[in-house]
ChimeraX commands (.cxc) that place a marker at each C-alpha (Angstrom):
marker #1 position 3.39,-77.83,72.03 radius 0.5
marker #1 position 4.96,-75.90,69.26 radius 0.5
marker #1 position 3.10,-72.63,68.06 radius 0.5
marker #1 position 1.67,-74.02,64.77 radius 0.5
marker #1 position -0.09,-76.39,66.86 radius 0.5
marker #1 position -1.03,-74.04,69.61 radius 0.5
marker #1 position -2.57,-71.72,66.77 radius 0.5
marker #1 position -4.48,-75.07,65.18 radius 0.5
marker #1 position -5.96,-75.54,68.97 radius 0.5
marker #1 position -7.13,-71.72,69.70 radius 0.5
marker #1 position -7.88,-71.12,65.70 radius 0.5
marker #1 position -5.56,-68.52,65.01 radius 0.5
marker #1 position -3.32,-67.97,62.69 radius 0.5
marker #1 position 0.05,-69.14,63.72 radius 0.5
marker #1 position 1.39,-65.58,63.38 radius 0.5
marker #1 position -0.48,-64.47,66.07 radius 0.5
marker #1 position 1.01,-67.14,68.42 radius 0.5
marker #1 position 4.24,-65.40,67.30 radius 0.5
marker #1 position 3.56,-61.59,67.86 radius 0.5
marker #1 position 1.96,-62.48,71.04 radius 0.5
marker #1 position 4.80,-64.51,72.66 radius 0.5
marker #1 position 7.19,-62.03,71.20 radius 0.5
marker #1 position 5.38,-59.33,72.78 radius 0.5
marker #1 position 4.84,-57.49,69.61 radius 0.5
marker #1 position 1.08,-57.96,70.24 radius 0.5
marker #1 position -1.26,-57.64,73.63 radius 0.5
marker #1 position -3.43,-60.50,74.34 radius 0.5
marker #1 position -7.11,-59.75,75.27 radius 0.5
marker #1 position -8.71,-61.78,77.65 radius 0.5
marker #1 position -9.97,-63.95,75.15 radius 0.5
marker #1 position -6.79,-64.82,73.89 radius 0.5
marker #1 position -5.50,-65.51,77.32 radius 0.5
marker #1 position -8.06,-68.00,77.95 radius 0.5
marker #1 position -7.78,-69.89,75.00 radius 0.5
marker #1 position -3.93,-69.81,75.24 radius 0.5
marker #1 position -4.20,-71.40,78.64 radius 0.5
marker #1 position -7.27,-74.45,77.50 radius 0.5
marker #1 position -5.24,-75.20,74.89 radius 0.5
marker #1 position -2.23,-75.72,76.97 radius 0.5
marker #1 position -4.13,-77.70,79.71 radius 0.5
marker #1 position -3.50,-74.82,82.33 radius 0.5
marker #1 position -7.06,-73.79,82.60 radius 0.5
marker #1 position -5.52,-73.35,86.73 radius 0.5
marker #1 position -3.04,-70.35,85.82 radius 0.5
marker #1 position -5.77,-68.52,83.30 radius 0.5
marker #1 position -7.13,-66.07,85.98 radius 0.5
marker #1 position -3.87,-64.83,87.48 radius 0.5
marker #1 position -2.77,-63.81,83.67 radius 0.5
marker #1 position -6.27,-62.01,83.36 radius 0.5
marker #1 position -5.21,-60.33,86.41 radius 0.5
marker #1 position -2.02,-59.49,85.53 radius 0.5
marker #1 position -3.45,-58.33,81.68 radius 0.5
marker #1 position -5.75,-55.88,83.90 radius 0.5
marker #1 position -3.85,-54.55,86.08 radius 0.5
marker #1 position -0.74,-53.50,84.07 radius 0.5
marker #1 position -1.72,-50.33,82.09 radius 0.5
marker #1 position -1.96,-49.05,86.22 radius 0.5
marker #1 position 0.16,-50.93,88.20 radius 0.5
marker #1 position 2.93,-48.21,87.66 radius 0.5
marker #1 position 2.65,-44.79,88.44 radius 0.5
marker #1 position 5.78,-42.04,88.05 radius 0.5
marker #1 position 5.51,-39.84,90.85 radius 0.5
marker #1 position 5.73,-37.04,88.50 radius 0.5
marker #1 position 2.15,-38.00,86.73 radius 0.5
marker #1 position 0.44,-38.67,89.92 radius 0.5
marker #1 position 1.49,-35.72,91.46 radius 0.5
marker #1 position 1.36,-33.32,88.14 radius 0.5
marker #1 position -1.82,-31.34,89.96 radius 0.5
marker #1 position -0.91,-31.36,93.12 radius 0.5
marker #1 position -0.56,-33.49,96.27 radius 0.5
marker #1 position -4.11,-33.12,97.17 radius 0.5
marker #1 position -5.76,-34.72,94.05 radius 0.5
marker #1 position -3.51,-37.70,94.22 radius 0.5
marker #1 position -4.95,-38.29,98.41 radius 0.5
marker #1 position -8.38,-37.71,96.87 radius 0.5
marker #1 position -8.04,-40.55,94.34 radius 0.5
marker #1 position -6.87,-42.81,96.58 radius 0.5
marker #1 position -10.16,-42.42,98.66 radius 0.5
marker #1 position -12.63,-44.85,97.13 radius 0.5
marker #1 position -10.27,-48.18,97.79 radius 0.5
marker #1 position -10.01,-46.69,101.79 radius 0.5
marker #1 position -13.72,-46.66,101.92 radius 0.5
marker #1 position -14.50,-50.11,99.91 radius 0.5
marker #1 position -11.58,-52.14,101.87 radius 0.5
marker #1 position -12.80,-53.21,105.37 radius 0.5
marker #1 position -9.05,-55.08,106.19 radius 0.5
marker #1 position -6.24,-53.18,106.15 radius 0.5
marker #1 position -2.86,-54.31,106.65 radius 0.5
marker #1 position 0.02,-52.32,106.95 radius 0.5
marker #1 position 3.65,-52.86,106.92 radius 0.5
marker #1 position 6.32,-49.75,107.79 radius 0.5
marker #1 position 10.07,-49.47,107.66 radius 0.5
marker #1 position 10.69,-45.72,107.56 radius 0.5
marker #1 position 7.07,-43.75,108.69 radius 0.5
marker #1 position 4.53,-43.98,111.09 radius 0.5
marker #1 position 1.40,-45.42,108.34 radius 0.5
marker #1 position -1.08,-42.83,107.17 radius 0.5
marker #1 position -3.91,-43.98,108.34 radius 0.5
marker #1 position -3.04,-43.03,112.08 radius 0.5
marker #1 position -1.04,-39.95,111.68 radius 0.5
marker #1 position -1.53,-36.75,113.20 radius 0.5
marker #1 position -1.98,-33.86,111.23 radius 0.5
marker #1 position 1.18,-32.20,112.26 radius 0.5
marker #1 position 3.03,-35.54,111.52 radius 0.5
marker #1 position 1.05,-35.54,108.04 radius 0.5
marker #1 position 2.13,-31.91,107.58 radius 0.5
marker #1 position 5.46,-32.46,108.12 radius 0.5
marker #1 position 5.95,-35.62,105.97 radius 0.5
marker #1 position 3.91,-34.11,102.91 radius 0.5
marker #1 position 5.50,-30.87,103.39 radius 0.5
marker #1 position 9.07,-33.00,102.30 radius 0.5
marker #1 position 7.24,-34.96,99.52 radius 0.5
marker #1 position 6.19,-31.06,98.54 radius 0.5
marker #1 position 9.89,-29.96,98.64 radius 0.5
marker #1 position 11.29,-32.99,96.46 radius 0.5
marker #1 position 9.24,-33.74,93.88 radius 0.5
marker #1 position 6.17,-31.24,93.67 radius 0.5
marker #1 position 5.63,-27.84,91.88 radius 0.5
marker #1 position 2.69,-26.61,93.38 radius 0.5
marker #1 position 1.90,-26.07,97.15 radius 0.5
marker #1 position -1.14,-27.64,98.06 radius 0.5
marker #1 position 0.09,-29.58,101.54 radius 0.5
marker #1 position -2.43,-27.61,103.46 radius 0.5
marker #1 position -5.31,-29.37,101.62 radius 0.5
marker #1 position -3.27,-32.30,101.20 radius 0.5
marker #1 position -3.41,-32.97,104.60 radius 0.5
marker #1 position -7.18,-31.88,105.47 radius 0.5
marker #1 position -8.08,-34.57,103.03 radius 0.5
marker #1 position -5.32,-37.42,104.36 radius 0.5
marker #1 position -7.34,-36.58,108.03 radius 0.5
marker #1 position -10.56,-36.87,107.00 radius 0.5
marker #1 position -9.76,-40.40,105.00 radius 0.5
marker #1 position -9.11,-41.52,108.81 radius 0.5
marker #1 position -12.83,-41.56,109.67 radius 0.5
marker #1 position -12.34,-45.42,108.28 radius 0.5
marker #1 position -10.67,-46.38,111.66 radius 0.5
marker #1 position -14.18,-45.46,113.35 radius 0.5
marker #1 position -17.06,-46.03,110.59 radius 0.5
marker #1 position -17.98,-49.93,109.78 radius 0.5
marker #1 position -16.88,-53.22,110.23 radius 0.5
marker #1 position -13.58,-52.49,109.61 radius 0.5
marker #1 position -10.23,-54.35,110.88 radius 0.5
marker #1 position -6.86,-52.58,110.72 radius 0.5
marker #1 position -3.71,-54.45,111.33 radius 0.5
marker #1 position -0.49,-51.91,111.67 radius 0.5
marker #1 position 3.21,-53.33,111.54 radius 0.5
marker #1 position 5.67,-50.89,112.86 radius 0.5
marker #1 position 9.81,-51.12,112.97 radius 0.5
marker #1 position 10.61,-50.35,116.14 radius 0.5
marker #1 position 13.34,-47.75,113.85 radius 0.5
marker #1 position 10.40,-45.79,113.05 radius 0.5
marker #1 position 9.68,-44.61,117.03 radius 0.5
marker #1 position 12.70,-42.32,117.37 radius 0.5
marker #1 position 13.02,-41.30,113.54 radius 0.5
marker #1 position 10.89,-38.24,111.93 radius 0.5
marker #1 position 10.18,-35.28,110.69 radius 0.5
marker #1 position 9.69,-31.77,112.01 radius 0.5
marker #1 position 10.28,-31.36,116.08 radius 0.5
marker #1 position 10.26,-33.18,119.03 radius 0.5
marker #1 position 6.56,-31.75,120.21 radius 0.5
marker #1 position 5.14,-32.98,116.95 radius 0.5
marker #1 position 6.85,-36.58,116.94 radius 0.5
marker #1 position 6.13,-36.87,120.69 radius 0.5
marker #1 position 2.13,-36.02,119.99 radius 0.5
marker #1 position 2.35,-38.67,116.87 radius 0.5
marker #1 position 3.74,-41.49,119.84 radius 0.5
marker #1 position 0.97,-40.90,122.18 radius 0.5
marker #1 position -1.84,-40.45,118.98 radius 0.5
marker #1 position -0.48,-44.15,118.33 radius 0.5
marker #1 position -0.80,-45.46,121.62 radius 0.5
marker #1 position -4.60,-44.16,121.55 radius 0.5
marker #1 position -5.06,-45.77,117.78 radius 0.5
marker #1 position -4.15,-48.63,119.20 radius 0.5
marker #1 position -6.14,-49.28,122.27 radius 0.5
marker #1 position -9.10,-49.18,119.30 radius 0.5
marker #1 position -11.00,-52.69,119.31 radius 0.5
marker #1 position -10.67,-53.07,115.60 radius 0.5
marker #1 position -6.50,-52.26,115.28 radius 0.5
marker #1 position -4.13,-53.95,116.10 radius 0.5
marker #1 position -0.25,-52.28,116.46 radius 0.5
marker #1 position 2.68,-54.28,116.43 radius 0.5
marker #1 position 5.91,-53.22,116.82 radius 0.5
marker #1 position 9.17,-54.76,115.36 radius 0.5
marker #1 position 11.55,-54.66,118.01 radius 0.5
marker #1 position 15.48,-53.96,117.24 radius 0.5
marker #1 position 17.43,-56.64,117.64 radius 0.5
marker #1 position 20.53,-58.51,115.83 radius 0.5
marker #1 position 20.08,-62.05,114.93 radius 0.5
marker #1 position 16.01,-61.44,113.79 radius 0.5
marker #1 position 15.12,-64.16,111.16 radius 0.5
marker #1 position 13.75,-61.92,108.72 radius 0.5
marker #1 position 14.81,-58.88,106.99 radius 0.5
marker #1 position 12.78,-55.77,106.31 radius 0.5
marker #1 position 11.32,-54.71,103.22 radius 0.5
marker #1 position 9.95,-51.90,101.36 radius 0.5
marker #1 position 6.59,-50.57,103.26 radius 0.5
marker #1 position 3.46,-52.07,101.88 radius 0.5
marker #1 position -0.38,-52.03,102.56 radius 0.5
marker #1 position -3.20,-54.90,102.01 radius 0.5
marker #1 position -6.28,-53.36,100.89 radius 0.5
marker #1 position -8.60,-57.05,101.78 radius 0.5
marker #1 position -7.06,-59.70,99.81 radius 0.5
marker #1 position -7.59,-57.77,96.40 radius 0.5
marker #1 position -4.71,-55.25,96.40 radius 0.5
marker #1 position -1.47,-54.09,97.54 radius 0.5
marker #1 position 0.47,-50.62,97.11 radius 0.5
marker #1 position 4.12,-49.65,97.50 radius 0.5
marker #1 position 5.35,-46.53,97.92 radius 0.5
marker #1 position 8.94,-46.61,96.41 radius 0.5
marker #1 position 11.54,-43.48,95.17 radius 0.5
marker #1 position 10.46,-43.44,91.90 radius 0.5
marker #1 position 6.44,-44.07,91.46 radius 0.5
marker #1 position 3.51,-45.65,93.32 radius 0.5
marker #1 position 3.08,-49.64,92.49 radius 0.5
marker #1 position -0.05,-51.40,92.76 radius 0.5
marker #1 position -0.22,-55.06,93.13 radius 0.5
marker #1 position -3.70,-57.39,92.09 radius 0.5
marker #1 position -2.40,-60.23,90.78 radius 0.5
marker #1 position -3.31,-63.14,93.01 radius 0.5
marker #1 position 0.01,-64.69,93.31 radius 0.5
marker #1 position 1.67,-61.05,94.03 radius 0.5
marker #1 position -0.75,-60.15,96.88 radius 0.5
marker #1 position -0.37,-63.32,98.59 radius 0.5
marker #1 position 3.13,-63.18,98.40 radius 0.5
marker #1 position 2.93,-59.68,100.37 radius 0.5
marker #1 position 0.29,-61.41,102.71 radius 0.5
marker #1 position 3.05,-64.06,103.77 radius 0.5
marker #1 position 5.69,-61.56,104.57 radius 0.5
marker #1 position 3.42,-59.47,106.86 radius 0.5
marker #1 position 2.55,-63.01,108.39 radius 0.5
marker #1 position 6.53,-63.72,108.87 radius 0.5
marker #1 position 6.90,-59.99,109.80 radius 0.5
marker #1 position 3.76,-60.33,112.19 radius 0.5
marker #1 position 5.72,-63.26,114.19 radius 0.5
marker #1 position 8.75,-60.90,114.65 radius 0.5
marker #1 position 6.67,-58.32,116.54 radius 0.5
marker #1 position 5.24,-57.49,119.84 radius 0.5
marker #1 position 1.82,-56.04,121.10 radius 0.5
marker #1 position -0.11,-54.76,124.01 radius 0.5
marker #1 position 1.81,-54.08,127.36 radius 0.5
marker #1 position 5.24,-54.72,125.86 radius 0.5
marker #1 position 4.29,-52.65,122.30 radius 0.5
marker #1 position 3.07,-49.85,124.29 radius 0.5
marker #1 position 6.09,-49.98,126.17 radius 0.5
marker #1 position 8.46,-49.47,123.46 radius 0.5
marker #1 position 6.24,-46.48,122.64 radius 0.5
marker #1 position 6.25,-44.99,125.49 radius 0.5
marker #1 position 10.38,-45.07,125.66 radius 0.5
marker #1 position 10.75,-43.56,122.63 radius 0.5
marker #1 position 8.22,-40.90,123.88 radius 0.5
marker #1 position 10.51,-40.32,127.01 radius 0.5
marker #1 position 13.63,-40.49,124.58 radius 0.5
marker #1 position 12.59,-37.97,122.46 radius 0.5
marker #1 position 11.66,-35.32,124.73 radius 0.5
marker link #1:1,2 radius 0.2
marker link #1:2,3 radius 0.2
marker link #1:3,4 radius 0.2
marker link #1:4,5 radius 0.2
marker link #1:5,6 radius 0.2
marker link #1:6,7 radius 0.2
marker link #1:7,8 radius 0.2
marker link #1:8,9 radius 0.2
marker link #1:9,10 radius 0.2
marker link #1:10,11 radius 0.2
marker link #1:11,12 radius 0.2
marker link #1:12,13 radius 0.2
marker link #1:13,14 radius 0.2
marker link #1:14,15 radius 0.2
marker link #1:15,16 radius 0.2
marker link #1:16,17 radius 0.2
marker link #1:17,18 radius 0.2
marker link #1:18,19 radius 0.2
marker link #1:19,20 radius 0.2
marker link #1:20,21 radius 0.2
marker link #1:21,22 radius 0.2
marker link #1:22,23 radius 0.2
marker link #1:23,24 radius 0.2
marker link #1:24,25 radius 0.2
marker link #1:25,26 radius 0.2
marker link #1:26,27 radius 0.2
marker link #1:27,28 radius 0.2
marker link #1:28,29 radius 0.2
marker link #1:29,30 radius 0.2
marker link #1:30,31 radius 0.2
marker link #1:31,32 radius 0.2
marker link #1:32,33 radius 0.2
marker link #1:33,34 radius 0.2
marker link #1:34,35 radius 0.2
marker link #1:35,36 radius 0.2
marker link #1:36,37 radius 0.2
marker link #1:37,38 radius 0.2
marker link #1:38,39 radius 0.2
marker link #1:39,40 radius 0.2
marker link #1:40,41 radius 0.2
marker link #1:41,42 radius 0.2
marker link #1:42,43 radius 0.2
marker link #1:43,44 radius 0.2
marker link #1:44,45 radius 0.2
marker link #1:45,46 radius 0.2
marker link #1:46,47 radius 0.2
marker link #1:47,48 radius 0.2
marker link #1:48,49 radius 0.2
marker link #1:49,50 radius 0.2
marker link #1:50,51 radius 0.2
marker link #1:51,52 radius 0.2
marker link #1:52,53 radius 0.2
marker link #1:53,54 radius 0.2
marker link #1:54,55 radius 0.2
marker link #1:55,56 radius 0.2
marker link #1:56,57 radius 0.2
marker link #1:57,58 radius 0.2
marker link #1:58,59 radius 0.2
marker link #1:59,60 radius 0.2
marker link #1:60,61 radius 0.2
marker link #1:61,62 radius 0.2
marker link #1:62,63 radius 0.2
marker link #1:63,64 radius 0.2
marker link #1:64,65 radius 0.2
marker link #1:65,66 radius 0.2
marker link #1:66,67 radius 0.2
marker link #1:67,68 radius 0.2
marker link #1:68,69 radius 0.2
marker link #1:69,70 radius 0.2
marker link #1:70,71 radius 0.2
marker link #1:71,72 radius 0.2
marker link #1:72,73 radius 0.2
marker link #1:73,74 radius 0.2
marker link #1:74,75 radius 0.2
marker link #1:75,76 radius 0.2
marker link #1:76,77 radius 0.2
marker link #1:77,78 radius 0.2
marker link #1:78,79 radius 0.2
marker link #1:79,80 radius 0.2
marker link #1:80,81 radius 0.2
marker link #1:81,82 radius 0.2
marker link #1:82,83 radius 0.2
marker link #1:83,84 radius 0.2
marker link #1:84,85 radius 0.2
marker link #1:85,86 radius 0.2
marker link #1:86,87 radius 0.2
marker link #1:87,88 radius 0.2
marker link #1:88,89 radius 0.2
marker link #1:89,90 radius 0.2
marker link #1:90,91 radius 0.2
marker link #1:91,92 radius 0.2
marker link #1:92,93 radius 0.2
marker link #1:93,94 radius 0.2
marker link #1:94,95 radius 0.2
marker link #1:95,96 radius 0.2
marker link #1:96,97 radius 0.2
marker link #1:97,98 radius 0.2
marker link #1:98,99 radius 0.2
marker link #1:99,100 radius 0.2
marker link #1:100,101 radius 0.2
marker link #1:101,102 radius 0.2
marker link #1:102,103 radius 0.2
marker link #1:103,104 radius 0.2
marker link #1:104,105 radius 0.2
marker link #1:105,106 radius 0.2
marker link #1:106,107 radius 0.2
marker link #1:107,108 radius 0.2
marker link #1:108,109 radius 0.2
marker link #1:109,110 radius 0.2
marker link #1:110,111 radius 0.2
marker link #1:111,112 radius 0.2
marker link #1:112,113 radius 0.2
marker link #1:113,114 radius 0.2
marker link #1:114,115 radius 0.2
marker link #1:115,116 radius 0.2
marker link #1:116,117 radius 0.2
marker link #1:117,118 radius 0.2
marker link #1:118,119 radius 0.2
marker link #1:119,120 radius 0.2
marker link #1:120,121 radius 0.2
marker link #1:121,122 radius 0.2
marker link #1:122,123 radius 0.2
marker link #1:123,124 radius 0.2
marker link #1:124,125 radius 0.2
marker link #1:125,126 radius 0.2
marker link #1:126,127 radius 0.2
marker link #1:127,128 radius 0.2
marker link #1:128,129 radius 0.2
marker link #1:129,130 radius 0.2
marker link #1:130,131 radius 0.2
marker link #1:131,132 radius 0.2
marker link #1:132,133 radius 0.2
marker link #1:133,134 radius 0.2
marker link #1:134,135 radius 0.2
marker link #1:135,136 radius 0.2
marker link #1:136,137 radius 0.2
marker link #1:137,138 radius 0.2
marker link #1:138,139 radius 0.2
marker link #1:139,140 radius 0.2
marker link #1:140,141 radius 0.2
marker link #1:141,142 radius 0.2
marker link #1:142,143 radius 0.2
marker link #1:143,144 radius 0.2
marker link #1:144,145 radius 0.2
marker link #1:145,146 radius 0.2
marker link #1:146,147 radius 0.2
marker link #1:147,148 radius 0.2
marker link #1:148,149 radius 0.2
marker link #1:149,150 radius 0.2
marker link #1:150,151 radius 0.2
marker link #1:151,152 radius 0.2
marker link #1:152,153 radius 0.2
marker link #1:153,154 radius 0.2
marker link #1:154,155 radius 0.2
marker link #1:155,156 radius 0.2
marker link #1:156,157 radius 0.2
marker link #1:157,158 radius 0.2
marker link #1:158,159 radius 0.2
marker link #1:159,160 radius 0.2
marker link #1:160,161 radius 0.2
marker link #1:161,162 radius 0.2
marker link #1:162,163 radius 0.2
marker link #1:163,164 radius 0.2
marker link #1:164,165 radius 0.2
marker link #1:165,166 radius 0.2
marker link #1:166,167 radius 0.2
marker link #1:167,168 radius 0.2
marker link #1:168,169 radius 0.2
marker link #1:169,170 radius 0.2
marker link #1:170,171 radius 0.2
marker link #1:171,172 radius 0.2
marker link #1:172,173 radius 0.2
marker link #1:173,174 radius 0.2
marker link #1:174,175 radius 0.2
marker link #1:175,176 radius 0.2
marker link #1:176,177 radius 0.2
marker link #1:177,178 radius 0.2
marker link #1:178,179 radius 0.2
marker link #1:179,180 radius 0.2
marker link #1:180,181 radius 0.2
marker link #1:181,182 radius 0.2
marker link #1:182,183 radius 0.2
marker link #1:183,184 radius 0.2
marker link #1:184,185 radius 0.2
marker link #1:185,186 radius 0.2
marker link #1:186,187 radius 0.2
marker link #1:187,188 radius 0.2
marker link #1:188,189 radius 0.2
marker link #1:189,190 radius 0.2
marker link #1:190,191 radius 0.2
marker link #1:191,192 radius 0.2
marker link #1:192,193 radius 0.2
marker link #1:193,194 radius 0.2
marker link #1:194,195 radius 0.2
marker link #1:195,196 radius 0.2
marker link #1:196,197 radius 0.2
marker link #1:197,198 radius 0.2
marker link #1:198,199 radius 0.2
marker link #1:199,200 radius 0.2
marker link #1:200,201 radius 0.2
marker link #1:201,202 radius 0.2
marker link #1:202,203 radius 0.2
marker link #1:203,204 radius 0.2
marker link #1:204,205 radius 0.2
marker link #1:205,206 radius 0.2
marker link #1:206,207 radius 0.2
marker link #1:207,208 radius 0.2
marker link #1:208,209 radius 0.2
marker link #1:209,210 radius 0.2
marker link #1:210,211 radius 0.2
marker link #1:211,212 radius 0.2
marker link #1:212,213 radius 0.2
marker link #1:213,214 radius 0.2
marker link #1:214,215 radius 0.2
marker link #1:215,216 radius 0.2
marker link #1:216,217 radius 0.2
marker link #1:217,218 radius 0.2
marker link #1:218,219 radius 0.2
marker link #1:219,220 radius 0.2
marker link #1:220,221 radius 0.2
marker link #1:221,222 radius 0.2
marker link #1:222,223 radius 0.2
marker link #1:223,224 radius 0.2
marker link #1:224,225 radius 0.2
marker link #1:225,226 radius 0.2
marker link #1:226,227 radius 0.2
marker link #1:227,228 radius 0.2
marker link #1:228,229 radius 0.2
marker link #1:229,230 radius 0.2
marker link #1:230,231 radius 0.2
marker link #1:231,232 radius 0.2
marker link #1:232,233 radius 0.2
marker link #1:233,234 radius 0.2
marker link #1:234,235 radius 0.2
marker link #1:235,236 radius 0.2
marker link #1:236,237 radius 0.2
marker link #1:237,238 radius 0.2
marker link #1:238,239 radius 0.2
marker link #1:239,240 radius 0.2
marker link #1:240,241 radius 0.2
marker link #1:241,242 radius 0.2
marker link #1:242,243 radius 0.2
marker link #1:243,244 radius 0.2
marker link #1:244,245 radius 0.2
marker link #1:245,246 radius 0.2
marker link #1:246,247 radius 0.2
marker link #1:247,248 radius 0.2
marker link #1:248,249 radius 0.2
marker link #1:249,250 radius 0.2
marker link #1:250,251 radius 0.2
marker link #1:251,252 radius 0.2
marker link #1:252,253 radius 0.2
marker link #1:253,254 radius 0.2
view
């Protein structure tokens, strides 16, 4: 279908088929629809409504998140922590948030602090980050955590504070409603890791990357993310052998 007759089919003018595809123009929903009826892909319309939604905020600079302070950018992330009731969490370089201790928290902020933010607010930063934890223990909630077995013997700050984050872990996890995994080291594993992610239900995923926060609600993005922490999930151990690994890198760090 060439655009004169795409235009004849949505009742545009056929300019507009041109500024569009040229991206000299933003479709509106509308548009998107029509675009997609006329074409006979009525099936792809509400991933591109999706994607039209979500990309004036589905890329965040550090540097404008963070502008106020570290505190104000935990507090905004609040209301999708209290709305979500499955969380799943994938980690390559930190122990997730969500079941942190505060010195661990402290110590990890505290270097975000030092890099990339002007005013010192960690202290609050942190009270806030521990009191978005009370998810684990209010509602019907289900937490699944992913851990590289890497993570266990790096971190910040001392050996009394990454020791007390090991054993906090080991109690997170004997919670009815998580589940911890751990990613054992090995050579020959069949998949590679990837940047850390989390699953916020099937409606949302963040990454944290170097540069800026990325969030993730088109449908064909998140379930992309939900088959790699399926893969990933296959690739890790739980229960007496997780909390085994623990445990060593406990005794290894001391």
């Amino acid at each position: 279908m060439n655009g004169k007759t795409l235009a004849s089919e949505c009742g545009w003018h056929p300019s507009k088929v041109s500024r569009i595809s040229t991206a000299k123009s933003t479709p509106s929903e509308e548009d998107i629809r029509a675009w997609c009826r006329a074409c006979g892909a009525a099936d792809q319309t509400e991933d591109l409504v999706a994607s039209l939604h979500a990309v004036e905020g589905m890329w965040i600079e550090w540097h404008r998140m963070e502008r106020t302070g570290l505190k104000r950018a935990q507090e905004e992330r609040l209301p999708l922590f209290e709305r979500t009731r499955w969380f799943r969490s994938y980690s390559s370089w930190l122990v997730p948030g969500l079941v942190q201790t505060y010195g661990y928290t402290e110590d990890v902020l505290r270097a975000v602090q030092r890099r990339r933010v002007v005013i010192d607010d960690v202290a609050d930063a942190v009270a806030v980050r521990m009191e978005r934890q009370r998810v684990l223990y209010e509602g019907k909630r289900r937490f699944a955590f992913l851990i590289e077995e890497s993570v266990l013997s790096n971190g910040l700050g001392n050996s009394d504070t990454h020791c007390g984050q090991l054993e906090h872990l080991l109690t997170v996890g004997a919670l009815p409603n998580v589940s911890v995994g751990i990613i054992p080291a090995r050579i020959g594993r069949t998949r590679m890791p990837v940047e850390g992610f989390w699953i916020f239900d099937q409606a949302q995923v963040n990454v944290e990357l170097v540069s800026g926060y990325l969030t993730l609600t088109q449908p064909s993005e998140v379930a992309m993310y939900a088959t790699t922490f399926t893969e990933l999930a296959e690739l890790a151990v739980y229960g007496t052998t997780a909390r085994r690994l623990i445990a060593s890198a406990m005794d290894a760090s001391r």
